[in-house]
Each structure stands twice: as C-alpha cells, then as structure tokens.
C-alpha positions, 0 to 999 in steps of 0.5 A: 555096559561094563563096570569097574570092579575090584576083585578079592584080591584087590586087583580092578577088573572091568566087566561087560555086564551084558554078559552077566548071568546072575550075581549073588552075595559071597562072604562080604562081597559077591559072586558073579556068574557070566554066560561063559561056561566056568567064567565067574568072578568074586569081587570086593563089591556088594550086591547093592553097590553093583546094583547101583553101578548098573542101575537096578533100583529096587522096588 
C-alpha cells in the first residue's frame, strides 16, 4: 500500500507501506522506520494521521 507523506522539510514523499517496520511519535510528527537497514524517515504526519491513512483503528 503506499501513502503520500510530508516530510519535515515540507517535501511530499510516497511511501510503500508494506515495507514499514514501525512507526513511532518524533516531536510533532513521526518517525518511520523501514525494513531497509538505515532507511527511515521523519515526517510532518502524526501517529494517528497515518493510521488512518492505513487503515488501523484503534481498539
């Protein structure tokens, strides 16, 4: 699945998601991790944006 992102410098960026390892809350934002070794990412959306996007509800 890839989603559009905006990174913290305001760039957009898409993402496979299926490549997502974890995704944690950074500052005002959230860092990505991927299962490529030293690929991550910090971007403008927040934890629950992105959950959305993705389709994760909460329980």
């Amino acid at each position: 699945m890839w989603i559009k992102l905006t990174d913290v410098n305001g760039d957009h960026l898409t993402l496979n998601f299926t490549h997502v390892v974890s995704f944690n809350p950074y500052g005002t934002g959230t860092h990505i991790v991927t299962a490529t070794p030293g690929l991550t990412f910090f971007v403008k959306e927040t934890t629950e944006e992105i959950q959305r996007k993705v389709g994760i509800t909460a329980s």
